[in-house]
N, C-alpha and C positions, 0 to 999 in steps of 0.2 A: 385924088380919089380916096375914099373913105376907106378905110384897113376895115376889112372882115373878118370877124371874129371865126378863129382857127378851130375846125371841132377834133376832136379821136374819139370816133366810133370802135367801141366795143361788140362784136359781137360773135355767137354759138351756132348758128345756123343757117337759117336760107338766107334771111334778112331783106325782108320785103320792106321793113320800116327803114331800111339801108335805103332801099330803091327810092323810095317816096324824098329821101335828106336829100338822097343824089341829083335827082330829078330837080327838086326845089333850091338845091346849089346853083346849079345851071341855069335856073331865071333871072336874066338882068334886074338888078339891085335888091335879089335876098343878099342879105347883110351877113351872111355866113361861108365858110367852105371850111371842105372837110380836107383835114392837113395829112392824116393818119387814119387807115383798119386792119382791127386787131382784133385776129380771132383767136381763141383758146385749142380750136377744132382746126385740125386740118383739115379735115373734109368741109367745111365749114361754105355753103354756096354765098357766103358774103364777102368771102374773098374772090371769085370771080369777079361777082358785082363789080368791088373795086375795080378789080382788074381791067374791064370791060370801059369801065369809064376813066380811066387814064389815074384814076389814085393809088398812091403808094399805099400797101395793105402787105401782111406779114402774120403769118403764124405764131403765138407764143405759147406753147402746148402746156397746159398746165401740170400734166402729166411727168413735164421734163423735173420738177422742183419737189424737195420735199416739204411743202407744208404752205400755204395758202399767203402768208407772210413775203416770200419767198418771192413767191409769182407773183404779188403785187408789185415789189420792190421793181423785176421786171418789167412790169406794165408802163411804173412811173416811171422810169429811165426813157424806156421808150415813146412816151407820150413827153416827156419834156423835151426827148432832144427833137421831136416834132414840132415841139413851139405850140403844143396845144392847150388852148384856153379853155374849153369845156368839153369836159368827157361825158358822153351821151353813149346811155348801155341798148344796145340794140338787138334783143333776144338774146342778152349775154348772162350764162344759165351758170354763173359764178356768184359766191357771197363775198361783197368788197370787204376789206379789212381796215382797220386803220391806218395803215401805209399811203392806201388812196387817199382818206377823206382827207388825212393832215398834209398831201400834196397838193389839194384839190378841193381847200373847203367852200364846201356850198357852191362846187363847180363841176359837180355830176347828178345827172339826170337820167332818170328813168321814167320807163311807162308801165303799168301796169293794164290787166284786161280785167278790171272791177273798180266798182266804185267805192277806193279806199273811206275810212278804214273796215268797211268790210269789206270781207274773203280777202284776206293777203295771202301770201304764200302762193301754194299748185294746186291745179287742178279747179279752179277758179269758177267758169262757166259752170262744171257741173256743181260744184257749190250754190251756186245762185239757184241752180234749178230745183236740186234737194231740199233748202232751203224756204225754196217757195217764195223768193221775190220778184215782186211785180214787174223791178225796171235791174239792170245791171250796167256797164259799160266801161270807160277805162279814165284811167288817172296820169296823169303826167306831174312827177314830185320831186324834188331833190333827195338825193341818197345822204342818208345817216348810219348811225350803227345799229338800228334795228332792220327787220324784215318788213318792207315798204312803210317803213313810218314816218318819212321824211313831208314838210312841209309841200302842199298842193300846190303846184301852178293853174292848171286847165285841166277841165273833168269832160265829159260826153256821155247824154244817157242815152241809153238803147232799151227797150219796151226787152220784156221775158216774155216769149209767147206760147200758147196752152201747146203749140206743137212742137218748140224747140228741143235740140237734141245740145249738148255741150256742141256740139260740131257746128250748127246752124248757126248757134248762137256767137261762140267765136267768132262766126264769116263775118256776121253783120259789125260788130264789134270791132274788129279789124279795120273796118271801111271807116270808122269812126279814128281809130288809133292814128292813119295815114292822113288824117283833117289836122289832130290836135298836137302830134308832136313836133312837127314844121313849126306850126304858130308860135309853138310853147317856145322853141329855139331863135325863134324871128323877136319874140319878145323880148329875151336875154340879152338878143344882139343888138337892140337898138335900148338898151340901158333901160327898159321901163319894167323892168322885174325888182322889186324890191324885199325883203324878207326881213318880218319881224317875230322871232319868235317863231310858234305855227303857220304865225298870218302872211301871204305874200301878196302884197297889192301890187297892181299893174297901174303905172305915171305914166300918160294920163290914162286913166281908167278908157275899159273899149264898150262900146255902145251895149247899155243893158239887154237881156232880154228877160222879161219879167212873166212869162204866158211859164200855166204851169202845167203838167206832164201827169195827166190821170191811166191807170191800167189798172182794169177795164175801161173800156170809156163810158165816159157819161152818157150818150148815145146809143139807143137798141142798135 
């Protein structure tokens, strides 16, 4: 049987993109399972999740350490003695330090809700909207020592529409977020993620789509 690549989920809150990894673990021959979840939050509804589905998950409150350094050093202990190959942040409302990345280089992922590099950081959606762009949608990257600046795996765009609110617009975005970060993790796991630089190509490349994304449309 093929060894499945071990994840430790990171994450701060309800963890809906939890639900979607969990769910997508549990289909015969994703190439993945989540070995470890680690929330920062005790109230955190991602550690039910786990709970719910039979994985090991554990509070590490960040609040317990003085200094960010500190709780990393925590994390990595507990994420290696999991045997965990890739750490995937999962609404984890934490800035990594260097403690991670040189534990874990270019072996942590995140998702963002925009299409980097614009709107990095919070409050995202309503950026777009203020803004005035036409399309927004989300990013799936590997984490570096900036604020989402890490190399792109898989992007998703989603239309700005004349009636969206930041709220509307997150939902649909959302639905997109729950497509592209399984794939992004599906890809890692069968070795065809590669990274050069900014650049990361996918061996073998996956079927083009080449149709392009007008807003407004061209159409009365």
């Amino acid at each position: 049987m093929t060894q499945r690549l071990r994840l430790g989920i990171l994450a701060s809150g309800g963890g809906s993109n939890l639900q979607v990894i969990i769910d997508h673990c549990q289909e015969h021959g994703f190439p993945a399972e989540i070995a470890v979840v680690i929330a920062n939050n005790p109230d955190a509804g991602a550690l039910e999740r786990a709970h719910r589905a039979g994985i090991p998950a554990r509070c590490i409150n960040h609040r317990d350490f003085a200094g960010r350094e500190a709780f990393d050093t925590a994390l990595v202990t507990a994420l290696q003695e999991a045997g965990v190959q890739l750490v995937v942040l999962a609404g984890f409302m934490r800035i990594i330090t260097k403690v991670m990345l040189e534990a874990f280089p270019q072996r942590i992922i995140n998702i963002h809700p925009a299409l980097l590099p614009a709107f990095p950081g919070l409050h995202v959606q309503q950026q777009a909207i203020d803004y005035g762009a036409r399309f927004s949608g989300c990013t799936v990257h590997f984490v570096d020592g900036g604020v989402d600046t890490g190399p792109i795996i898989i992007q998703a765009v989603v239309p700005v529409l004349p009636e969206d609110t930041a709220d509307t617009l997150a939902a649909r975005i959302l639905e997109q977020e729950h497509k592209i970060y399984p794939r992004a993790i599906q890809l890692i796991a069968q070795g065809r993620v590669l990274v050069e630089g900014r650049t990361v190509t996918i061996d073998p490349p996956a079927a083009p789509q080449a149709t392009a994304l007008v807003n407004p449309s061209l159409k009365n």
